[in-house]
MARTORZA-189851 format. One record per residue (C-alpha): x, y, z. Coordinates in Angstrom, 2 decimals. Example, Ala and Ser with C-alpha at 12.3 -4.5 7.8 and 13.67 -1.06 7.14 Angstrom:
! residues 2
c1; c2; c3
12.30; -4.50; 7.80 $
13.67; -1.06; 7.14 $
***
This chain:
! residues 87
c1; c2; c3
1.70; -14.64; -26.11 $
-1.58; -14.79; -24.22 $
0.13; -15.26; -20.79 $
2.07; -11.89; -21.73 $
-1.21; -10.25; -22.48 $
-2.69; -11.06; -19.37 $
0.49; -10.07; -17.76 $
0.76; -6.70; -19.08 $
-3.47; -6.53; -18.18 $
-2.77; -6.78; -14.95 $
0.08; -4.47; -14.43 $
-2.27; -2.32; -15.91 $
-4.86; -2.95; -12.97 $
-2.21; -2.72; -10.66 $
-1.02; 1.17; -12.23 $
-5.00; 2.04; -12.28 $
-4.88; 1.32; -8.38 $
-1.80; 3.47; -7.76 $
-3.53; 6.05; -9.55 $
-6.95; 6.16; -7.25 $
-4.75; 5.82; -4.25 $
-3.01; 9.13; -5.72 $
-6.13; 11.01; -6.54 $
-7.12; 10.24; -2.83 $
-4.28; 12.06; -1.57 $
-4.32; 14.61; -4.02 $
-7.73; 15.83; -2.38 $
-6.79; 15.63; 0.88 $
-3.17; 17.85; 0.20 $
-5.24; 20.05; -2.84 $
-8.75; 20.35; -2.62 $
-8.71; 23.16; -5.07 $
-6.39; 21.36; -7.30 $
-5.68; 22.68; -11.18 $
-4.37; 21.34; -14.18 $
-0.90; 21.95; -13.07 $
-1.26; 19.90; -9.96 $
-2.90; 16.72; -12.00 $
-0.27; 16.46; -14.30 $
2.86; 16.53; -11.91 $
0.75; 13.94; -9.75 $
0.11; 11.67; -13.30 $
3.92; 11.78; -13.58 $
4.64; 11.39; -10.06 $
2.02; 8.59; -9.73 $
3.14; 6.68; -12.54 $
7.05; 6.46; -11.13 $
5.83; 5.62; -8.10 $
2.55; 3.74; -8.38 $
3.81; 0.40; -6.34 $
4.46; 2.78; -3.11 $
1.71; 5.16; -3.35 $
-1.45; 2.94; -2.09 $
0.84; 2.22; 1.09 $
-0.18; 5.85; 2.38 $
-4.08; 5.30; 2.65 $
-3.07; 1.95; 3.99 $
-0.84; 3.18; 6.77 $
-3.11; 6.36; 7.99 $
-6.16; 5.94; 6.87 $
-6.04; 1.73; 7.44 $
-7.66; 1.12; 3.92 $
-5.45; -1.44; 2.75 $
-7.95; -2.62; -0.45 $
-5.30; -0.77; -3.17 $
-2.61; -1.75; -1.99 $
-3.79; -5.56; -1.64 $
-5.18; -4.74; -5.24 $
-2.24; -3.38; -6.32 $
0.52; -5.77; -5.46 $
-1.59; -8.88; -6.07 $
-1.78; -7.65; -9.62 $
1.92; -6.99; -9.63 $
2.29; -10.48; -8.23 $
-0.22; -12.42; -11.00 $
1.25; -9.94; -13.83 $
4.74; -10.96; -12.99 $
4.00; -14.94; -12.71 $
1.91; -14.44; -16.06 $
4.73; -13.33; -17.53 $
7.11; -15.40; -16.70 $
4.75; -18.30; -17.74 $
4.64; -16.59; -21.17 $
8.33; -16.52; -21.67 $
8.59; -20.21; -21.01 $
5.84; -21.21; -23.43 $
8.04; -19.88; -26.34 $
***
């Protein structure tokens, strides 16, 4: 149960990256963004979280979310796992 815990903590980390990577492009596209423009990037953001700290990667060559990101997504997944076999 603890494994899956940590798991799900780190998938968590690795959703709070997507989501600074997406309010960096959100003020570069919007910079007079509104409440209508936060919530269709929260949904947006949260389908695609894994893919959206690839963008500041690729053209702005800050790679730190995305290595944030899918490290999480790696530990969270291996926690997981871990957790299921401890049962």
């Amino acid at each position: 149960m603890i494994f899956s815990l940590f798991g799900y903590i780190f998938y968590l980390i690795a959703v709070v990256a997507g989501y600074f990577a997406a309010y960096g492009i959100l003020i570069q596209v919007f910079p007079d963004y509104g409440v209508f423009h936060v919530i269709v990037g929260s949904v947006v953001s949260l389908m695609f979280f894994p893919l959206i700290p690839l963008y500041p990667g690729i053209v702005l060559g800050d790679w730190s979310l995305a290595v944030i990101c899918y490290l999480s997504i790696l530990i969270g997944v291996i926690l997981t796992k871990q957790g299921s076999k401890v049962k």
